[in-house]
N, C-alpha and C positions, 0 to 999 in steps of 0.2 A: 234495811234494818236500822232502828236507832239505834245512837250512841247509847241511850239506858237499855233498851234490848241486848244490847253487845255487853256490858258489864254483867247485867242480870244472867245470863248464857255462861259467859265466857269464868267467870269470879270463881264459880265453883271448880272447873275445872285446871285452873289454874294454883287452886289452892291446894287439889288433889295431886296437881304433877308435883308440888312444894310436897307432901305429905311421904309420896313416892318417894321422891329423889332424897329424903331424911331418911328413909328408914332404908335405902340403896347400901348396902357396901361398897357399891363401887363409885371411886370418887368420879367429880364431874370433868372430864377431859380439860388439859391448860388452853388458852384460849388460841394460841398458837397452832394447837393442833387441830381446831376444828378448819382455821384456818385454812391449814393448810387439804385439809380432805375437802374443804367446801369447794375449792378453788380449781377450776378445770381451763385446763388451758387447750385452743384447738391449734396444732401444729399448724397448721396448713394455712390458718388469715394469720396467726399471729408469732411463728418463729421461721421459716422459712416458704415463701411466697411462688408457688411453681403454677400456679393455675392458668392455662391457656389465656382465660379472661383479663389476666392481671399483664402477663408479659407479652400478650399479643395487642394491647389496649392502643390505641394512640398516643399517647404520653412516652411510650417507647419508642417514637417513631423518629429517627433523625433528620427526614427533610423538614418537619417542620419544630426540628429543636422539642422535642417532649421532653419533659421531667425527670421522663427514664431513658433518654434516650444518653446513646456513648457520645454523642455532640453536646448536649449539653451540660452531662457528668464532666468531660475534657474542658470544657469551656468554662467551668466553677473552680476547676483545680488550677488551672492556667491564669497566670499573671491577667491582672485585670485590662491592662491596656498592651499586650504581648502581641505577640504575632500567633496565631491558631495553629498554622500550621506548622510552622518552624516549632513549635512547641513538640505538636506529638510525634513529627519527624523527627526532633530529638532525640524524642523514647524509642522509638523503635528502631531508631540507627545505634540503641547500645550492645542489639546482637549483632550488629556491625562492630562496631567500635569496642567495646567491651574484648579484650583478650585473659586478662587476670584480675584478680582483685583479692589482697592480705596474703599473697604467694602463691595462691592456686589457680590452676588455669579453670577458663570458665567454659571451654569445651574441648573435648577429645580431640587427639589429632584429626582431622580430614575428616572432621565429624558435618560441616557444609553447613549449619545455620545461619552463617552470615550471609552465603549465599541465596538462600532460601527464603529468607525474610523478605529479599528484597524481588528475589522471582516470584513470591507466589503473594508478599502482602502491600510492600510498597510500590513495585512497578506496576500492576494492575490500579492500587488507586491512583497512583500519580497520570497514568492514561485514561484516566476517565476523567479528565479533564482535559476538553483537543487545542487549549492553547498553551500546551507544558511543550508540546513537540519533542516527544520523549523517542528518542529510538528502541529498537525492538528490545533492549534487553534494560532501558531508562540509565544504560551509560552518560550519554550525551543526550539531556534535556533542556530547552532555552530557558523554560523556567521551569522551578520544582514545589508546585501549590497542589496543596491535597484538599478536596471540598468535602468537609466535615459532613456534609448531607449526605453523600455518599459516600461515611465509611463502612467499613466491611463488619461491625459488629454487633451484634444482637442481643436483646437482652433477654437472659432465662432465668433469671432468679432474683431476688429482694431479700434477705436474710436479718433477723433479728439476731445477734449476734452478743445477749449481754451476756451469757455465760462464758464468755471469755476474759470476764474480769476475774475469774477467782484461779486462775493461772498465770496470768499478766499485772502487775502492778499498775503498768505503762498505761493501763486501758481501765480506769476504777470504775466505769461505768457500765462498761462493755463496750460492742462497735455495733454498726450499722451496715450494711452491705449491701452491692449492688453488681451482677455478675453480668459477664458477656458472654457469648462466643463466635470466634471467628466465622464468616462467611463468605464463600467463593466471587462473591460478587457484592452489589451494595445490600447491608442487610434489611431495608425497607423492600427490595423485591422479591418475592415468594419464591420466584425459582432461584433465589441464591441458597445453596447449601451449607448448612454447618461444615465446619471441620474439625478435628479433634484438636480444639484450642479453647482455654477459656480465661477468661480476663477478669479479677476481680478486683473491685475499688470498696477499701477498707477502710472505714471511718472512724474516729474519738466521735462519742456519745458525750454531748457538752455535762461538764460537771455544773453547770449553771442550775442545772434540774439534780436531784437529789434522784438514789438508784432506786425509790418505790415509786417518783415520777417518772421515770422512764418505764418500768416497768407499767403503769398505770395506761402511757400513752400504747402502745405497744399491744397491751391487753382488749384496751377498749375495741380493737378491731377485732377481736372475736363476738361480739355481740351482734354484728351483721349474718344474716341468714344465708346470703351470697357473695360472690363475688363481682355486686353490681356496683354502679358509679355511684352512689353514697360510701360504698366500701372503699371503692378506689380514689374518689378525692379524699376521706381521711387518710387512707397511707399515703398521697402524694404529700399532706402535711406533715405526715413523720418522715420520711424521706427528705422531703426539702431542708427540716431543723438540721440537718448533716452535710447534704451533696453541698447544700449552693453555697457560694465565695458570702463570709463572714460569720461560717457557722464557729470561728474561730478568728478573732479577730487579731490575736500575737502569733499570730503560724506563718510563716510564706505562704506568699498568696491570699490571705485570713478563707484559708481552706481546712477543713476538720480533715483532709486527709491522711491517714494513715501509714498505708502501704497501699498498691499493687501489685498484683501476683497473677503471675500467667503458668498458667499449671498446659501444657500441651508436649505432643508428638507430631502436629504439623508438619515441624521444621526440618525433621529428625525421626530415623520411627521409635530411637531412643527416647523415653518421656522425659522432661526437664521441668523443672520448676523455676522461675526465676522473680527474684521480688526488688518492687520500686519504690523510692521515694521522694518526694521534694525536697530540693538541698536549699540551705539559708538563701540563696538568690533568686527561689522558685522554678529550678528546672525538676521535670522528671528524668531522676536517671536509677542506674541498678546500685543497690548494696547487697552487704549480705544477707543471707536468707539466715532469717532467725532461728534459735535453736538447732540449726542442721548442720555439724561440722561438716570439712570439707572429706569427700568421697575418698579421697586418698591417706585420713585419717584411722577409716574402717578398722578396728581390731589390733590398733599400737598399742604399745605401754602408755602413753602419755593420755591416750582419749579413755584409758581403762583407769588408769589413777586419778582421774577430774571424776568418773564415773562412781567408782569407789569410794573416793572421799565423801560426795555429794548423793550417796545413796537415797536419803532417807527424804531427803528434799526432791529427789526424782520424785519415788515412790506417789509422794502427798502433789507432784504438780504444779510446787511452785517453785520454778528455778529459773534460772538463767544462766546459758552455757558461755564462756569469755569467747570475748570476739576474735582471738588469736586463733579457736579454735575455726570459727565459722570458713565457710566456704561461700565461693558468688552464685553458686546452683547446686539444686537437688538436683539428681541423676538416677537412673536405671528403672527399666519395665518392672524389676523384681529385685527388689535390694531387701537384705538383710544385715541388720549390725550385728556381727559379733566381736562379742566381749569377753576375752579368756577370761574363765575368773569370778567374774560377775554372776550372781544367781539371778534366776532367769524373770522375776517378778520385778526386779530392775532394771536388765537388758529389757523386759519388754515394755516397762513403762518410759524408758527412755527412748527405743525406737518409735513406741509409738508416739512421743511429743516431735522429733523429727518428720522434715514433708516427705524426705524418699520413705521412711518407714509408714506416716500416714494413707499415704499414695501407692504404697506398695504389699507389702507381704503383711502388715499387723492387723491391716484393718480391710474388713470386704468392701469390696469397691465395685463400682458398675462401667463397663465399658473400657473394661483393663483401668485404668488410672484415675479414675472420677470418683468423686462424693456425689456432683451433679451434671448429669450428661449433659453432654450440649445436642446429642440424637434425638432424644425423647422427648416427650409431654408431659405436662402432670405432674403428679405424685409418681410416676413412671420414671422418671428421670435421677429418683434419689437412690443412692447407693441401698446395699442393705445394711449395712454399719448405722448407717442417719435412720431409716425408715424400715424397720422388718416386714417385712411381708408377710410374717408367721404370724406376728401382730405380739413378738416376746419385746421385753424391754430393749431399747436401743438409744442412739446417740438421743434423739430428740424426746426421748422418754425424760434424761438425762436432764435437758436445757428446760424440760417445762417444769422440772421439780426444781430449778434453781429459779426461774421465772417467779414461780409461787413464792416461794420464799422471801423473795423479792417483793412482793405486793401484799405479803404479810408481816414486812417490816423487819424481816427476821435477817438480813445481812443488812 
């Protein structure tokens, strides 16, 4: 068709939809809104990442350091020139080490996690290595080197994560995520099973990039048809802008990390929650878990009066609870906050920014305590809270309408 064909064709009816749209009452939508209706976002490449394809890839695979593997996630957050191992036995010796933190104890009497960690996470890795010469219980080992090749963790999820700037200040861009879950053995071998543990590494979203180019990067992987290796090497390059050492260059470690948060009943058949971070000298260790006062806080005068006062600011999502009140762990299969006093559109927007109330009674969860199972495959693995089933609105209904928004310039 020529260009004068195309005028000659097109002129009239162009001048006819002019002709129209004057003699229309109805004004012509702000530009904003077409925006936002043109704009479709697909959960599943572009806000949280479950596809067999994606988390089974080799890039997750830890013997040979992939992308997404928990080797080499651990090995970007870890001091450049550190010791590997001593690093993440660190971490995991703070269920050892950790007894209290801001007055609160950080587990029940004779509640055994310290024991447990080390029977079922770090004595097992530390013996798959046969020159540790660990005795049966890794009391007395000659040496104590854990090989990151074969750690125990798995990777089930990739998470877009920017709707959590409009609750956090902390985070103006959102975050980036990257989840684990434990396994009975090394997670590169197929017969190693999950266990009810998961491990998430929480990233800043460099402010270097403005929030409609993140969103932009982010988006563009819904334009893929599949989840084949052109899909998957662009997210390894959105993944890498975060995981790897210098996505942050004034941080400990010049690591974008965030937090760490291991949400499990492993240990415990009690579920716990417990959150990490890099201190000024770059170790991983525990603080407190954000917004979540401490468990033995539950339904005082003092956590009703912070509550009361700060109504209205719950309500809208954007708050922060003082660290006096914070506790070192969320707690309980089924925890409910009550709040004498409190009307209930408060009480529940409060428990539901806490992780026992997240994790518990506010919000449907899959697999008693999960948003994302470490059991399952798929889109099979998301709570119904994130993903309905009914196919009614729900959490990622939620995050792709603030996505949009985002890529129409509109926050």
């Amino acid at each position: 068709m020529s260009s004068r064909w195309k005028i000659a064709f097109f002129a009239p009816l162009v001048a006819l939809g002019a002709i129209v749209s004057a003699c229309s009452s109805d004004p012509a939508p702000p530009a904003a809104d077409v925006c936002l209706s043109e704009t479709k976002i697909d959960r599943f490449k572009e806000l949280v990442i479950v596809d067999e394809a994606v988390v089974a890839d080799p890039r997750g695979r830890n013997a040979t350091n992939g992308p997404w593997s928990f080797r080499h996630t651990i090995e970007q957050v870890a001091p450049a020139q550190g010791d590997l191992s001593a690093f993440t036995l660190g971490w995991l010796g703070e269920w050892i080490n950790v007894k209290e933190m801001n007055g609160f104890p950080a587990d029940r009497p004779n509640e055994g996690r310290a024991d447990s960690m080390n029977e079922r996470v770090v004595c097992p890795w530390l013996k798959r290595t046969p020159g540790n010469e660990c005795d049966a219980t890794c009391g007395t080992c000659k040496t104590r080197k854990i090989d990151l090749s074969l750690a125990p963790f798995r990777l089930i999820a990739i998470a877009n994560r920017m709707d959590e700037r409009t609750g956090n200040p902390i985070v103006p861009r959102g975050e980036g995520r990257l989840m684990f879950a434990l396994t009975d053995g090394p997670a590169d071998d197929p017969a190693s099973h999950t266990m009810p543990m998961t491990v998430i590494f929480e990233y800043f979203l460099s402010e270097e990039r403005s929030l409609k180019e993140w969103a932009t990067v982010w988006h563009s992987l819904g334009k893929h048809a599949a989840f084949d290796e052109p899909y998957k090497a662009e997210l390894e390059m959105v993944t890498r802008a975060f995981t790897d050492r210098g996505a942050r260059k004034d941080a400990p470690n010049q690591s974008a990390l965030y937090h760490v948060r291991t949400n499990e009943n492993a240990l415990n058949w009690i579920w716990q929650l417990r959150e990490f971070g890099l201190t000024p000298t770059g170790e991983l260790r525990q603080q407190l878990v954000r917004n979540t006062p401490a468990e033995s806080l539950n339904g005082t005068p003092a956590l009703v009066r912070w509550v009361q006062a700060n109504a209205e600011a719950i309500r809208s999502g954007r708050y922060e609870i003082p660290a006096t009140l914070l506790g070192p762990v969320a707690d309980q299969l089924l925890y409910t906050w009550r709040l004498p006093g409190v009307d209930e559109p408060t009480r529940a927007a409060f428990a539901s920014g806490t992780c026992n109330g997240c994790h518990s009674s506010e919000k449907a969860r899959i697999d008693l305590v999960f948003h994302v199972s470490p059991f399952r495959q798929g889109a099979e693995k998301l709570s119904p809270f994130l993903n309905d089933p009914n196919g009614r609105p729900d959490e990622l209904t939620k995050r792709s309408e603030l996505m949009a928004r985002a890529l129409c310039g509109l926050d």
